[in-house]
PAGUBA-350324 format. One record per residue (C-alpha): residue in one letter; x negated, y, z negated. Coordinates in steps of 0.25 Angstrom, whole numbers, plus 5000, padded with zeros to 4 digits. Each point is the difference from the previous one (the first is absolute). Layout:
<pts>
AXYZ;...
</pts>
This chain:
<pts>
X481148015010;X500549875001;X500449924986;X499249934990;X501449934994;X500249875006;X501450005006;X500049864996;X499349944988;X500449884993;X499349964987;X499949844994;X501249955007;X500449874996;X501049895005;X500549844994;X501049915007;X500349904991;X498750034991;X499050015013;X499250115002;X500250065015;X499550135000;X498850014987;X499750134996;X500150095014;X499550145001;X499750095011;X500350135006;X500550045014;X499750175004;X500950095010;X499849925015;X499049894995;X500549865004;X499549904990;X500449855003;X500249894989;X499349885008;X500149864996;X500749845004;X501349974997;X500650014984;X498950084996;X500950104996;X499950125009;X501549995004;X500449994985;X499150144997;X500650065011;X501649974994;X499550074987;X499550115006;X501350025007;X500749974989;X500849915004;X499449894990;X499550044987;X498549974993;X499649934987;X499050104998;X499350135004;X500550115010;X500350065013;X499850175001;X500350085010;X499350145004;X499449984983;X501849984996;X500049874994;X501449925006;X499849884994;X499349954986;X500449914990;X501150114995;X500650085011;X500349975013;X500450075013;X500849945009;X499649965013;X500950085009;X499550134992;X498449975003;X500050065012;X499349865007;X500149955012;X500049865004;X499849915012;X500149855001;X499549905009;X501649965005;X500250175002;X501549974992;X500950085009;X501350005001;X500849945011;X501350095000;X499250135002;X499450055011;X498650045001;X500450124995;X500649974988;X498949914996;X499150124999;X501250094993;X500449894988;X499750064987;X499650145005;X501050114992;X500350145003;X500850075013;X500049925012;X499450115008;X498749984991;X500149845001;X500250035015;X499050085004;X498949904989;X500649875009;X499750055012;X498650054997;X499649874993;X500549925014;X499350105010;X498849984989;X499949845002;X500450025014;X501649954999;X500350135003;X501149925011;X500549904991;X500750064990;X501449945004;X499449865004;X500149884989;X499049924994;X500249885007;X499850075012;X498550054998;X498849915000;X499149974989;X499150125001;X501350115002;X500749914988;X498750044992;X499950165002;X501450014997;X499749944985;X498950105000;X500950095003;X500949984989;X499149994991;X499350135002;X501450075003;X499950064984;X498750044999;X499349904991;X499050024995;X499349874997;X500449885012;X499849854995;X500049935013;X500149844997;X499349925012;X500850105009;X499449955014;X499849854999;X501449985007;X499450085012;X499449915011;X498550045002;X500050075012;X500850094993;X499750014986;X498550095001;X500750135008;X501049994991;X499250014988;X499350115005;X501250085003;X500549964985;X498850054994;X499950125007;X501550034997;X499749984985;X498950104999;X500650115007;X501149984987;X498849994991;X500649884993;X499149914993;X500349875004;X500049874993;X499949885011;X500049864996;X499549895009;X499149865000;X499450035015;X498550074998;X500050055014;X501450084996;X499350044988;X498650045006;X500750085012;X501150084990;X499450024988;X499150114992;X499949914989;X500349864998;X500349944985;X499649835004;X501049934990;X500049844997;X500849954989;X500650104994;X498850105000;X499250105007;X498749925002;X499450145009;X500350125005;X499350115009;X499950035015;X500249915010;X498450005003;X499649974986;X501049904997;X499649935012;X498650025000;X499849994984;X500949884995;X500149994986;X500049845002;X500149885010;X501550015001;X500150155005;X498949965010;X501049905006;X501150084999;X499650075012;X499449925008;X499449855002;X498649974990;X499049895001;X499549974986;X498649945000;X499949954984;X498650024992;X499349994987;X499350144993;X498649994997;X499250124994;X501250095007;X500049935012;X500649915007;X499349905010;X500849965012;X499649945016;X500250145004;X499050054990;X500150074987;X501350084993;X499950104989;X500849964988;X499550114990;X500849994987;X500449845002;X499549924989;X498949905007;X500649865002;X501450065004;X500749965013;X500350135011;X500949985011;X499250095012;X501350045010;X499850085013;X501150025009;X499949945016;X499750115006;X498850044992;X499349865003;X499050025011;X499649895011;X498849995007;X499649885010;X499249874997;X498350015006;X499749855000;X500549974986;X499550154994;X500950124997;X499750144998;X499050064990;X500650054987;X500250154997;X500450074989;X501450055006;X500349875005;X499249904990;X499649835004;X500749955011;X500749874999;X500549885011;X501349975003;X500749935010;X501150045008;X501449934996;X501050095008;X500150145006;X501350075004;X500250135008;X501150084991;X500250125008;X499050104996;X499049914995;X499449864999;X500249914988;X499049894998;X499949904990;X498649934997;X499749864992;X498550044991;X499049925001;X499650024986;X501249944992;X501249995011;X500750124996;X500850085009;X499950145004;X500750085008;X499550125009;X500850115008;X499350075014;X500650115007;X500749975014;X499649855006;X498949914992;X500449855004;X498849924998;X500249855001;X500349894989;X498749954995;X499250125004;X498950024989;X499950154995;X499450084990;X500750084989;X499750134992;X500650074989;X500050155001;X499750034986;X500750134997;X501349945004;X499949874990;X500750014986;X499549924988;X500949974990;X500149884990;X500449865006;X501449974997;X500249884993;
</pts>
């Protein structure tokens, strides 16, 4: 029957530099084989929460428990090479003067036979099985990679932190390579720490992400809620490119050129920012001057004009100028959509992908 500890929990974790906060009051838990990914922009402080739990920097406040065994708190303290943590950074940090190898034995104890035999397993395992005598600078980025995997499952960890571990891989690379990490990670039934500020890494990876800015966890939950329920206009960008179409509450709802918005709970007179991402803009050709009719998935339709369109690979960006107030919105459509500058169009807004929240001021 599988576990209901945590095999990493860490409560109210806290860190200053120089008196500023960088990680505010942290807590969440990581099971047996779940990967939950710490998310955010550069200096939000996932890097600094990773090097505490690690141990290799220590907190203001709160703790870090492992398996339910507190290792670190405000009195006592384990040190980091008795946590039984693995950890992998985004340079891999191997050492020249051993082979491949010996990379993958450093720090393993006990008769050479055992360390042996858990080498050789590791490298068949991450498909090295042949390079055990070769030397880091004779491997490419992607072997260089699986042999810091390796090593850092070579003493059966039980929690792996991984620190943007894959953004010095190219990208033709770095998808089949997270795939085969990940598997590797479960069959070990580690639970797995990953940091990184790339929400397609986070979305492919994780079982749980934990969106952090300034110091904070803002949200956390699946992949599909976090993207499809954002707690605010900043999460919704975080993941992808928004339009923002700005409105005023009346009687809970909002009235825009592309029809009414619900606004329940916003006090009447309150500005709402409406944002909807590209690809969830519909277009729709110009009759002589007239659009389609409204629906109710879809609501009002409004004019724009065509600025520019691009062919990105999969899909077709296109910018519009609106006729109603000049804004700009962008729309993306699937394989090749290259209508001409100029070009009149009409716009709609599916409704059950737009997210009202207060306007920022």
């Amino acid at each position: 029957m599988p576990s209901k500890v945590p095999r990493l929990q860490i409560e109210n974790l806290s860190r200053r530099y120089d008196g500023r906060l960088v990680v505010d009051d942290i807590s969440l838990a990581v099971m047996p084989g779940q990967v939950t990914c710490l998310l955010g922009p550069s200096g939000c402080g996932k890097s600094t929460t990773l090097r505490m739990i690690a141990g290799v920097e220590t907190q203001d406040s709160g703790k870090v428990l492992v398996d339910g065994r507190v290792i670190c708190d405000g009195s006592a303290r384990v040190p980091p090479e008795q946590r039984n943590i693995g950890l992998m950074f985004q340079d891999f940090a191997l050492f020249p003067h051993l082979n491949v190898a010996g990379n993958v034995a450093f720090g393993l104890t006990g008769p050479r036979a055992e360390t042996d035999a858990r080498v050789a397993e590791l490298l068949e395992r991450v498909g090295l099985g042949r390079y055990g005598a070769s030397y880091p600078h004779e491997l490419s980025g992607g072997e260089q990679q699986r042999v810091a995997l390796a090593r850092a499952l070579a003493p059966r960890p039980r929690i792996m932190l991984m620190d943007e571990p894959f953004s010095g891989l190219d990208n033709r690379l770095r998808d089949g390579i997270r795939d085969e990490t990940l598997d590797i990670l479960r069959e070990e039934d580690a639970a797995v720490l990953l940091v990184t500020h790339e929400p397609d890494e986070a979305m492919r990876m994780a079982d749980d992400i934990a969106l952090m800015r300034g110091g904070r966890i803002v949200q956390q939950g699946a992949p599909y809620n976090v993207y499809n329920a954002p707690v605010d206009r900043d999460a919704v960008a975080f993941f992808s490119d928004i339009n923002v179409i700005r409105g005023t509450v009346n009687g809970a709802l909002t009235s825009t050129p592309f029809g009414q918005f619900l606004a329940p709970g916003v006090p009447d007179g309150s500005a709402v920012d409406i944002v909807i991402r590209p690809q969830h803009i519909k277009i729709d050709f110009d009759r002589a001057g007239r659009g389609p009719n409204p629906t109710v998935q879809d609501g009002t339709p409004a004019r724009g004009v065509v600025q520019r369109a691009r062919f990105m690979g999969s899909e077709s960006l296109v910018e519009f100028r609106m006729d109603h107030d000049g804004s700009i919105l962008k729309a993306t459509v699937p394989n090749v959509f290259l209508p001409s500058p100029g070009k009149a169009l009409w716009l709609m807004l599916r409704r059950d992908r737009c997210f009202v929240f207060p306007a920022r001021v």
